[in-house]
Structure formats: C-alpha cells, structure tokens
FINULO-882899 format. One record per atom (N, C-alpha, C): z, x, y; residue in one letter. Coordinates in steps of 0.2 Angstrom, whole numbers, plus 5000, padded with zeros to 4 digits. Each point is the difference from the previous one (the first is absolute). Layout:
! residues N
ZXYA ...
This chain:
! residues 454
496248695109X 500350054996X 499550054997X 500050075001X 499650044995X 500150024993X 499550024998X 500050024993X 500650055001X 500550014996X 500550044999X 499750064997X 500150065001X 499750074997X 501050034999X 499550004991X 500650064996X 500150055004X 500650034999X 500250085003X 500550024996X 499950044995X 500650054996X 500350065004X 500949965001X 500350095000X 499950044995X 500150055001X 499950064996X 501150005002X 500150034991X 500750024999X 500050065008X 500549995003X 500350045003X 499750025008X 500049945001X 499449985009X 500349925001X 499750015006X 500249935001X 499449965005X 500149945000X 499249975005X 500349945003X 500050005007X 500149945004X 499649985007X 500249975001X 499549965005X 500249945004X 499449975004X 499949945002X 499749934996X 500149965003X 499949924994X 499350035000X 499749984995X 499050044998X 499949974992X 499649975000X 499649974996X 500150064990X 500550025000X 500250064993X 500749994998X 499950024993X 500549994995X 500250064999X 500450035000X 500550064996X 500349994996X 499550044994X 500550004995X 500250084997X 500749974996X 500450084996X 500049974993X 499850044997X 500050014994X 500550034997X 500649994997X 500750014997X 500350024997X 500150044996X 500550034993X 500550035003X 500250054998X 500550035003X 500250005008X 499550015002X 500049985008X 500249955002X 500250005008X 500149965003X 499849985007X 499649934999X 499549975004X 500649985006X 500050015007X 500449955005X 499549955005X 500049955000X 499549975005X 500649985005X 499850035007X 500749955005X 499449985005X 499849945004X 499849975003X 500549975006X 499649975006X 500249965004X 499449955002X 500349954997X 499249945001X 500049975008X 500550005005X 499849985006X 499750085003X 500250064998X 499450045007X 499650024996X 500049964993X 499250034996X 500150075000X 500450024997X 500050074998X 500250024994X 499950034996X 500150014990X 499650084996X 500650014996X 499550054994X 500650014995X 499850054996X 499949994993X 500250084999X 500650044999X 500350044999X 499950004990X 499750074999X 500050014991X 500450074999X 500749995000X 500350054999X 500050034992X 500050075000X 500050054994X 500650024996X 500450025007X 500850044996X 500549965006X 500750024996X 500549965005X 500150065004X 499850045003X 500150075004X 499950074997X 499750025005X 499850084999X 500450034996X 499650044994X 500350024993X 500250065001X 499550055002X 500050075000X 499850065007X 500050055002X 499950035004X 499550005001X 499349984996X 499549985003X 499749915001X 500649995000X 500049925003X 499849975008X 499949965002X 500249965007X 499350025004X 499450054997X 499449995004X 499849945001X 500249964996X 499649925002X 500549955001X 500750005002X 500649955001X 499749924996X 499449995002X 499849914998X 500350024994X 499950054995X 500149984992X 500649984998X 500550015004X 500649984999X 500549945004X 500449974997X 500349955001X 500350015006X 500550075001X 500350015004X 499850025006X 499350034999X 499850005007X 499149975002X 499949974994X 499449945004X 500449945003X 500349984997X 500249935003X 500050005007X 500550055001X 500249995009X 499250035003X 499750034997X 499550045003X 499549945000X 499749954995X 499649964999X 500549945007X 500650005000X 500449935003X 499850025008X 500150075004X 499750025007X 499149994999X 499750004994X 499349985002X 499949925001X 500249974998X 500249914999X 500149995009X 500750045001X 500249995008X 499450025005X 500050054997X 499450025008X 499249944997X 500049974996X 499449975000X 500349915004X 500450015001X 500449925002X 500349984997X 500350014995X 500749964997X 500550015002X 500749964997X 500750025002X 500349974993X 500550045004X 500650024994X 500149924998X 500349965005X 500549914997X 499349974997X 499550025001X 499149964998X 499850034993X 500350064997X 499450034995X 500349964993X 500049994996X 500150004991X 499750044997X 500450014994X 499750044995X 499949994994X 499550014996X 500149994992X 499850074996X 500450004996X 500050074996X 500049984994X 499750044997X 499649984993X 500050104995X 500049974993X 499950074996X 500550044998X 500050064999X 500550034999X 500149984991X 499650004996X 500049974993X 500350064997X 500149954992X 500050064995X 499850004996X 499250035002X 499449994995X 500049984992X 500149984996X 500350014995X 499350064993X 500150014995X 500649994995X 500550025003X 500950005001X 500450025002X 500550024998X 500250085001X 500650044996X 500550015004X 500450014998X 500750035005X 499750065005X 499550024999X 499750055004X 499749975005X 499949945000X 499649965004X 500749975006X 500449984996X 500549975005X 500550045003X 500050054996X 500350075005X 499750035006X 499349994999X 499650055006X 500049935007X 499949934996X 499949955005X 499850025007X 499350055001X 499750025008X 500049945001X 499649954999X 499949945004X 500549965002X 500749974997X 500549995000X 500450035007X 499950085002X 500450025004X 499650005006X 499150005000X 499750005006X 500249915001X 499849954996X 500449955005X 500550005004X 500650034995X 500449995004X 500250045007X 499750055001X 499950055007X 499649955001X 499649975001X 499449965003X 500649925003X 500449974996X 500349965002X 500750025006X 500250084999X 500350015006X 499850035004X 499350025001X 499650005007X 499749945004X 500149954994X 499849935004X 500849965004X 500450044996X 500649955002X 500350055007X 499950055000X 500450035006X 499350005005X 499549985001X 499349985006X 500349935000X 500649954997X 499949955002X 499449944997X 499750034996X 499349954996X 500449964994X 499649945001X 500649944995X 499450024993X 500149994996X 499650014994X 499949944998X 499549944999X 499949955001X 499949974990X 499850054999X 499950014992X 500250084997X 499749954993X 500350124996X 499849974994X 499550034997X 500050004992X 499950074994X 500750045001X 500150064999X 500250004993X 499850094998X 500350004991X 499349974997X 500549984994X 499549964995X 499750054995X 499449974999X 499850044991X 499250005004X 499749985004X 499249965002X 499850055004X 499350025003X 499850015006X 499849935001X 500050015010X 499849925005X 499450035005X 499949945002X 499650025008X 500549985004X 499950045007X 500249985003X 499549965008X 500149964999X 499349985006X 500449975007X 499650015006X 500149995005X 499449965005X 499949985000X 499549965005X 500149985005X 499850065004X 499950015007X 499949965006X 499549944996X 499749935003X 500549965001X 500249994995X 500849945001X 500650034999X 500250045001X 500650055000X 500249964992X 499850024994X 500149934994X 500150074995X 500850034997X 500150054997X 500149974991X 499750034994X 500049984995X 500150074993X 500549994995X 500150024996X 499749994992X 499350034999X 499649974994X 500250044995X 499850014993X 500250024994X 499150045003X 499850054998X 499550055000X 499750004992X 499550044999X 499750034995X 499649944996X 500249944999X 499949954995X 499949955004X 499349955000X 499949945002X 499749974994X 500649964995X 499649994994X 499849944998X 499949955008X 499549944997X 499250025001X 500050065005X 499250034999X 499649994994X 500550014993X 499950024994X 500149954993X 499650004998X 500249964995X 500250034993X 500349994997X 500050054993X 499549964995X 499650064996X 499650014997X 499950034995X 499550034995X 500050054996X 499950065004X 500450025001X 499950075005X 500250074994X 500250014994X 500450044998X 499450044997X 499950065000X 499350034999X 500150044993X 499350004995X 500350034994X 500150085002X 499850044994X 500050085002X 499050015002X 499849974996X 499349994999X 499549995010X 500549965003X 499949955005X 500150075006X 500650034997X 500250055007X 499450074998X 499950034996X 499750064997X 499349985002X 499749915000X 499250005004X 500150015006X 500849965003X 499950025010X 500050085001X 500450044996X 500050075000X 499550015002X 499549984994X 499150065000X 499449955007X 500349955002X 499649965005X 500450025006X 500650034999X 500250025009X 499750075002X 500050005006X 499750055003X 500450065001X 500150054996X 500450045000X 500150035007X 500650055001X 500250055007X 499250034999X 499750005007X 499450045001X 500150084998X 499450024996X 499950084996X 500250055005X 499950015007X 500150035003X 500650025002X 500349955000X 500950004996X 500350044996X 499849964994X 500150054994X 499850075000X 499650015004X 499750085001X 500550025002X 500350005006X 500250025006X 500650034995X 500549954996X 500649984998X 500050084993X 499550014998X 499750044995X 499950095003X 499849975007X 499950075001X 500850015004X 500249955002X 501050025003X 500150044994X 500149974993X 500350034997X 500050054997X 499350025001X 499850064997X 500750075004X 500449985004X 500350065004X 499849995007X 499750074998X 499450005007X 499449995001X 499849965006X 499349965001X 499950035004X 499350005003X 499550025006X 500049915005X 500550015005X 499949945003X 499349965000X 499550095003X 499449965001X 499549964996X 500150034993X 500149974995X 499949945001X 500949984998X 499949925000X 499849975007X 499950055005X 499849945005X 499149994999X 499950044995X 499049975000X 499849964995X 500750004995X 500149934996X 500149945002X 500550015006X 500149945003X 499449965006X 499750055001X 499250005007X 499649944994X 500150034994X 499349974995X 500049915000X 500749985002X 500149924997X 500249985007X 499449985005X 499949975007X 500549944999X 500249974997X 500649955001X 500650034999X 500350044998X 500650044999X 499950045006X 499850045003X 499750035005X 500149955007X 499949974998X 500249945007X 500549965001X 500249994994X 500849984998X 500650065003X 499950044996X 500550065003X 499950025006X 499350015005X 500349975007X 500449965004X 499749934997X 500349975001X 500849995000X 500450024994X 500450025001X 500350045003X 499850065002X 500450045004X 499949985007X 499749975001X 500249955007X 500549934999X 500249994996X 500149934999X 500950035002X 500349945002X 500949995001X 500450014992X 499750034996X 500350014993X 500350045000X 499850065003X 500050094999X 500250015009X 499950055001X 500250055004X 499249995005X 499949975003X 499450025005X 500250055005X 499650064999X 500050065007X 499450005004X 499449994995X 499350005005X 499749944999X 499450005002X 499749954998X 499250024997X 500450014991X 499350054994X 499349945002X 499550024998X 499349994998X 499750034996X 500350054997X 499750024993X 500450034998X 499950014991X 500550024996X 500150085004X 499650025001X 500050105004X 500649985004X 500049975006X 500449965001X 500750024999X 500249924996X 500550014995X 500250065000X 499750044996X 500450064997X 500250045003X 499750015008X 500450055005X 500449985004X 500049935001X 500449985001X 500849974998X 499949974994X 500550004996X 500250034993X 499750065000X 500250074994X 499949974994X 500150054994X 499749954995X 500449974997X 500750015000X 500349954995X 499849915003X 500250005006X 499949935001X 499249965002X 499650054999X 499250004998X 500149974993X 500350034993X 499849994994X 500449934999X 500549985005X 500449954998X 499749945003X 499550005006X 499749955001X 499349994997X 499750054997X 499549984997X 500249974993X 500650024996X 500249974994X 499849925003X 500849985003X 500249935004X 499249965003X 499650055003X 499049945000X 500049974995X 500050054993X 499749994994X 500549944996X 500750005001X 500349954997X 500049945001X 499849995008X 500149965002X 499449954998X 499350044999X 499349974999X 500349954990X 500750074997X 499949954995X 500549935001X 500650005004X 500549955000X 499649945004X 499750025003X 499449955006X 499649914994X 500050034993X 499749974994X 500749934999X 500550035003X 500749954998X 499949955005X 500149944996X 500049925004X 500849985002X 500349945000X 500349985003X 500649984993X 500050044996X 500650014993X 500750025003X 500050074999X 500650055001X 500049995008X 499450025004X 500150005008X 500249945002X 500550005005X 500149955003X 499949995008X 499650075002X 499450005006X 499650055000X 499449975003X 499650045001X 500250074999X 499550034993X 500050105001X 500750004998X 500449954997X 500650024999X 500450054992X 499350014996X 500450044995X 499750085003X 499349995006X 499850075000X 500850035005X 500249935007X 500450035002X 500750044998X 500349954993X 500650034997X 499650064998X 499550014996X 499950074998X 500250065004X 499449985007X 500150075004X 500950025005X 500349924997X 500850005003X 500450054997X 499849994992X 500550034996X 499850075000X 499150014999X 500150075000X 500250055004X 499949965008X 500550065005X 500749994999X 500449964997X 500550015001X 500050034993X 499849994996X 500050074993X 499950075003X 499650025002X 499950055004X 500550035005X 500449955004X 500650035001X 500650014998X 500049964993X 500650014996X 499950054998X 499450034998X 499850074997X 500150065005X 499850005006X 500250055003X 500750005002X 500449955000X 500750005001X 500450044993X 499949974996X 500250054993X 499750044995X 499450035003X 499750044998X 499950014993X 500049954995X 500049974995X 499250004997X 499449995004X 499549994998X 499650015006X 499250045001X 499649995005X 500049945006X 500250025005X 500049935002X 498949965001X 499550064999X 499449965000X 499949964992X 500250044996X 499949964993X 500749935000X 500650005003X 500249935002X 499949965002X 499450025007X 499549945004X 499549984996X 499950034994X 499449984997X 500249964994X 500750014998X 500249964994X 500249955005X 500250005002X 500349935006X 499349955002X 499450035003X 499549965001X 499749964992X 500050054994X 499849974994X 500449964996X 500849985001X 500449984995X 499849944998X 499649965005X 500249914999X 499149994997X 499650054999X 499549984996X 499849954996X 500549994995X 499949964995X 500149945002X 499949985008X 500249945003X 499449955001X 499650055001X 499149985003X 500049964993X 500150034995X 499649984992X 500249945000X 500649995000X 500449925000X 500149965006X 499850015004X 500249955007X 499349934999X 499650034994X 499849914999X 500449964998X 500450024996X 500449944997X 500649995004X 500150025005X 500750015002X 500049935003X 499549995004X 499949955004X 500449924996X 499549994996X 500049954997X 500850014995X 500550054999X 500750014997X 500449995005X 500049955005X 500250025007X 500949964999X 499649914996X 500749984998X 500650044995X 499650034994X 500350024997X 500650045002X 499550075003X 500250075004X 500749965005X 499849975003X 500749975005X 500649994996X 499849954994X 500749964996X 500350094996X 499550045000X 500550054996X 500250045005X 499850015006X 500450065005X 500549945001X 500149955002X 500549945003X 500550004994X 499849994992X 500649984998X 500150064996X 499650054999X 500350084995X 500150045003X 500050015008X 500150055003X 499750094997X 499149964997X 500050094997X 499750015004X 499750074999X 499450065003X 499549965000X 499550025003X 499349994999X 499850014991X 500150094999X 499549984993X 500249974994X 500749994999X 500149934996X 499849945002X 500149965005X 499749945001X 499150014999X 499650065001X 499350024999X 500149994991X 500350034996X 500149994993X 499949934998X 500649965003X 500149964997X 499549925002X 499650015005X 499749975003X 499350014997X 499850065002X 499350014998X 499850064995X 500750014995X 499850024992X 500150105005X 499950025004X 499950075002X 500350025006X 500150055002X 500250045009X 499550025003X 500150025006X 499650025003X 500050104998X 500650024998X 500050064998X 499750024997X 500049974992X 499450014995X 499550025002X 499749925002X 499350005003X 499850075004X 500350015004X 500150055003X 499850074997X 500550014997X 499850054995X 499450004995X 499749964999X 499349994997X 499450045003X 500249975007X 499750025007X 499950075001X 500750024999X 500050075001X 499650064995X 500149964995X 499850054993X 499249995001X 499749945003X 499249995000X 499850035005X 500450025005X 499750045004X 500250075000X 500350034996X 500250044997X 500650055006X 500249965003X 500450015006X 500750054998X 500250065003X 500550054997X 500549964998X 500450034994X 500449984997X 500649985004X 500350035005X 500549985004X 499949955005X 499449995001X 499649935001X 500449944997X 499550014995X 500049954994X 500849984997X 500450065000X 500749975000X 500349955006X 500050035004X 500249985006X 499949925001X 499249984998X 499949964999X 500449944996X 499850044992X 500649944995X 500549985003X 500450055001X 500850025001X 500349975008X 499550015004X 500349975005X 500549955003X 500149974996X 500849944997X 500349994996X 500150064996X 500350024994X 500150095000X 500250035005X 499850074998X 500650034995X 500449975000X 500450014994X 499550004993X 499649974998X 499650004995X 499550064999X 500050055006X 499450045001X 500650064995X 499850024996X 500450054995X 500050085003X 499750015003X 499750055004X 500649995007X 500249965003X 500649995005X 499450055006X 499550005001X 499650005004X 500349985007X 500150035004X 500249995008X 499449955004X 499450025001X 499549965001X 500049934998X 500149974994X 500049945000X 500649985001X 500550035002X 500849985002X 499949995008X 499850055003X 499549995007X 499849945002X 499249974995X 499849965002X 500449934999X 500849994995X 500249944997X 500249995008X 500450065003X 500650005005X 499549975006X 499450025001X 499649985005X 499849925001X 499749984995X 499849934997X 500749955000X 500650034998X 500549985002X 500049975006X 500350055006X 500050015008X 499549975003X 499549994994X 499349965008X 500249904995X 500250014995X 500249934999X 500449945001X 500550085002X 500649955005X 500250005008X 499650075002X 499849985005X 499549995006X 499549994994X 499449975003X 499749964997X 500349924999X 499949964996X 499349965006X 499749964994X 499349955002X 499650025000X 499950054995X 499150045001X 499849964993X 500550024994X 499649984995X 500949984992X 499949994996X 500349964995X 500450094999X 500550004999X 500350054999X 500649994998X 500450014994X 500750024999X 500350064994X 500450045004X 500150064995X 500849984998X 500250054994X 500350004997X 500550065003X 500849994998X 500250045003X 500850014997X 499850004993X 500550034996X 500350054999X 499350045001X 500250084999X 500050045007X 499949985005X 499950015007X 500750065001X 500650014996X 500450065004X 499550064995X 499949984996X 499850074995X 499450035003X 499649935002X 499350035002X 500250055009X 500349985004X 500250055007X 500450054996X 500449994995X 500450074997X 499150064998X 499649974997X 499750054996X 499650025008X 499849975003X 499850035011X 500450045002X 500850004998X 500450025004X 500349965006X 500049964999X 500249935006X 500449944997X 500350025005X 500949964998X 499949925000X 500249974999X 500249935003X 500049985007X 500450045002X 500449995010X 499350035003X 499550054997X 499350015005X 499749964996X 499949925000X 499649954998X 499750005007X 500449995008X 499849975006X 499550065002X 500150054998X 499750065003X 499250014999X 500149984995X 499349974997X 499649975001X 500449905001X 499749985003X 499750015008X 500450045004X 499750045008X 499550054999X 499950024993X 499450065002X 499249944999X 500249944996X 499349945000X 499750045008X 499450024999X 499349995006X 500149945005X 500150005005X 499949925003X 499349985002X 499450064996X 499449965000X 500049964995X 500550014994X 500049934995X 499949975000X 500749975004X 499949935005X 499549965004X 499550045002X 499849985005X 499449954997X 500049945004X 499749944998X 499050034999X 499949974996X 499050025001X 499749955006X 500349954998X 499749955006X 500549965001X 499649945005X 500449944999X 499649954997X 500249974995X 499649934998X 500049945002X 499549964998X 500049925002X 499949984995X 500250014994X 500049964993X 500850024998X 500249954994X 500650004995X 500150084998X 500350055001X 500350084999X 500149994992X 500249944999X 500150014995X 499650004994X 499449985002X 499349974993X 499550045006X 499950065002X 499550005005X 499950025009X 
C-alpha cells in the first residue's frame, strides 16, 4: 500500500482517475462536493460544483461549475475511464448555510439548489447515491481515497484535540509588541501604493523602485508565471513583465510579491493550509477587482489592492489563534457568530482593529485603512464608502465559496443594503458568483501532510 498523496479540487473542476496511491479532497461551504466511484473497475473522482446552473449570458465557458452540466460531463469521464452505470455510487456532500444566518441566507440557499440539480443529474444517469450529507449550518471535507475506493464526510477547518486550551487570551500590551516585532509589508510597497496615488505616476518610476529590492523583484516574476494570473509568456525580468503584461497588471503583481513576503510570517492559526491566508487575500482581491469593474463603483486596481490588504491584522494574532483552537470551535458550533466577535470574545480584540493600527503605522491611504476596519461591518463605515462594501462582498464570496484556506465567518445582516448601495439586486447574487477567477480555485499544490494544520 503507498503513501497516499493529498489532491485538492478546486470549487468548480473535477478530478478522476484510476485506483493510485491519492486522496481527493473538497473543501465545502456553499458548494457542492460529488464523489461517485466504482470500486470493481477501480475507477473514482471528486466533482466541486459552484452554482446549480449557468446564471448569466456570460455563463457555461466552464460547464464543470455547475450541477447541471458537470455532473453528466464529470459521469462520461468516469465511463470512458472504465466504469458503469449498475457499478458507480455516489456521495454528495455540502451545500451549507454558512452561518450567522438571515432570512437573506435562506432565501438565496445557492447551495441548497446546486445539490439539488446535482441529485437529479445523478438520478436520471441512473447513479444510486450511497450517502448525502447536504444543508446544515458547517463546512466538511469531502475525501475520497483512490487506494481503497473508501469515500468519507469530515467536519473541516477545526482539529481540536491537536490543541489544548491554555492562557492564549493576549493583553493590548502583548498585541502592540507583535505589531513593532512583525515585519512590516516591504517599503517598496509602500512606495509603489504612494506613488498610485499620487494620480499620475511614471511607470518607470515604480518599475526602478521595484528593481531596488532583489527579492520583490524575484517574487513578482515569479508570479507572473505562476497558474495564479494569466500566463501569456514566459517573463525573466521585470522589463519583461511590463511589456508584456501592461502596467496595470505589472503594478498588481508587484503589490501581491510584496504581500505575500508579509502573510508568509503567519503560522498554522487562522490558516488552515499551507499559504492559506496569502491565498484568500489574492482570491478576494480579484474577485474585488471584478466586482469593481462590473459596477463601476470603485477603481477596480485600488479594489485588488484593498482585497490583497484586508485580512492584515491576521499575521498579528495568528499566534494565539492556535492555542484558542477549542475555544474558537465551541463559539462558531454553539453561537453561530462571525469571526470578529468570536476574535472579541476570545482574545479581548479583531482582526479589523488590529488591522487598522497597521494601516495608520504604515501610513497607508485613507480608503485603505478604512476598507480595512470596515471590511465586516461596512455599515459602520459612516462614509458609506463603496470600496469597503466591495471588499465585504468579495471576502464574503471567497468564504463561502472557497472554504479551507483559512478561519472565516462573515456576517450577513445587512447584506441587501450592502448590493443596494453597488447597485446589485439579490437575484444577481449567482451572477457574481460566476465572474470568481477560476484561478481562485486553483490548487497551489498537492500535500502530503494534514491541509488542515499545514
């Protein structure tokens, strides 16, 4: 028997195969995970549907996403690998409703309606559905083990015998020395962010600010070849870059180097895998960035950038998070709140605040620094600020439907007021969700340790 090797779907893709030594797994909020297997011709995968069917006119480029036409699409890959119809089962999993939950919650029920398209694409192929554990209030895993055709429904995000509870609760004293001992967003950054705002910049400018600091410089290569973004060539230097990808999305990946070298500091607290709070950032910020240019409400580059920065004041506290692991569980399980009251109540402060400190020490623009605070609360922002209503709605959408990167629950009481002041009804909630990037999605690796602690 081989070491089994982790494999994460990505929301809205699917992976199957032959019996081999790997685990598939889906990580689940709103979505819906389908595993259908056949264990006599050793054949199986792992369908992560997004929506119950094409939303909008610019729907259906990628069918996987949706119930009603991955299924049968994912159920012909199964067949041509060897399986059959009287031999496959299936277990379907997800489809929650994240909590805290309003009437806005149970009205929209996305996930509610992609299972159910997902259980009558299984019933009209004739697939027996061997289990289901649909609905609910929780994200699960959904795992699949390839080895032994052996399909399993876990609770995700919390493994709380790893953790003991302890004095974890940090004074203000305790958080203001991790402040001055964390290693800020690199200066070259801040430059960069300074001279955007000035209006008008001289690209070339920031491009000989960014030459100065050889690891930023290297990073944002590296990005622009990496499966995040858009690869068209194959850069080798920033000169490079810039004529090849123009300078908006030149400025946007030299930001996303620079962030990353700060989120890289966070250990195994709020993340729930590896890179998992840098990869919620750069999720949210592109989907900020197209909610921006879809309602023309706010720049959509100054969106990508409040979307890469929001969750900053997460690096400050992800030491304690660890060690609040029981705690954190017992109040998302029994109170159904948000993350930054469970952060209140647990360890005396949010991540917002914290946040905002950050911003003001690095003197970061003021629509910044809001965006920051506000980010889960934009009703508090007195300003009614579009950008930080931007980032709530982004942070939202990568929460629920890209759960397992890192601890996340937003709040969603005022969620009609917030699409009123975008201009965005209720019934374009799906619409939204289809403009998500499906480089979101897309897995960094594969692991061979617990996703969840690493």
């Amino acid at each position: 028997m081989g070491i089994l090797k982790r494999y994460h779907v990505a929301s809205g893709s699917f992976e199957a195969g032959n019996t081999q030594p790997r685990l598939l797994q889906a990580f689940l909020g709103t979505c819906v995970g389908v595993a259908v297997f056949d264990a006599a011709a050793g054949v199986g995968g792992i369908i992560h549907l997004l929506l119950p069917e094409p939303a909008g006119r610019w729907s259906g480029a990628r069918p996987e996403k949706y119930a009603a036409t991955g299924v049968p699409l994912f159920l012909r890959q199964l067949l041509n690998l060897g399986a059959t119809r009287e031999s496959m089962q299936a277990v379907v999993a997800g489809g929650a409703l994240v909590g805290p939950l309003t009437p806005q919650d149970m009205s929209l029920d996305i996930g509610g309606r992609t299972a159910e398209k997902a259980y009558i694409a299984l019933h009209s192929e004739g697939i027996a559905v061997k289990r289901a554990e649909t609905g609910g209030f929780f994200t699960c895993c959904l795992e699949l083990d390839m080895q032994r055709w052996a399909c399993e429904i876990k609770p995700s995000g919390f493994d709380v015998s790893l953790h003991e509870p302890g004095s974890i609760k940090p004074v203000t004293d305790d958080v203001r020395q991790a402040i001055e001992t964390i290693r800020p967003i690199p200066q070259v950054a801040l430059k960069v962010l300074r001279i955007i705002e000035e209006g008008t910049y001289d690209i070339d400018k920031v491009s000989e600010e960014v030459k100065k600091d050889q690891v930023i410089s290297a990073r944002t290569i590296q990005l622009c070849n990496s499966a995040m973004f858009t690869k068209r060539h194959d850069v080798v230097s920033l000169d490079h870059a810039l004529v090849f990808l123009g300078q908006e999305l030149f400025i946007k990946l030299v930001i996303s180097a620079a962030v990353q070298s700060y989120y890289s500091q966070s250990g195994n607290g709020y993340s729930l895998c590896k890179g998992g709070l840098y990869h919620h950032a750069v999720g949210t910020a592109m989907i900020a960035e197209k909610i921006a240019g879809r309602t023309e409400k706010t720049l959509p580059g100054v969106a990508y950038t409040a979307g890469l920065l929001h969750d900053i004041g997460k690096v400050v506290l992800d030491q304690y998070i660890a060690g609040a692991y029981p705690m954190l569980y017992r109040e998302f399980q029994d109170r159904q709140s948000e993350i930054i009251d469970v952060e209140t109540r647990v360890l005396g402060m949010d991540h917002t605040r914290v946040g905002e400190i950050l911003a003001n020490k690095w003197s970061l623009p003021a629509p910044l620094a809001k965006a920051i605070r506000f980010h889960h609360r934009p009703e508090e922002d007195r300003n009614n600020d579009p950008l930080t209503t931007t980032v709530y709605l982004a942070d939202l959408l990568m929460s629920r439907f890209h759960t397992g990167l890192e601890l996340e629950r937003m709040g969603t009481d005022h969620l009609t007021n917030h699409l009123s002041r975008l201009d965005i009804s209720s019934g374009q909630l799906c619409d939204l969700v289809d403009l998500i990037p499906g480089s979101v999605f897309k897995p960094a690796m594969e692991t061979t340790g617990n996703p969840a602690h690493g």
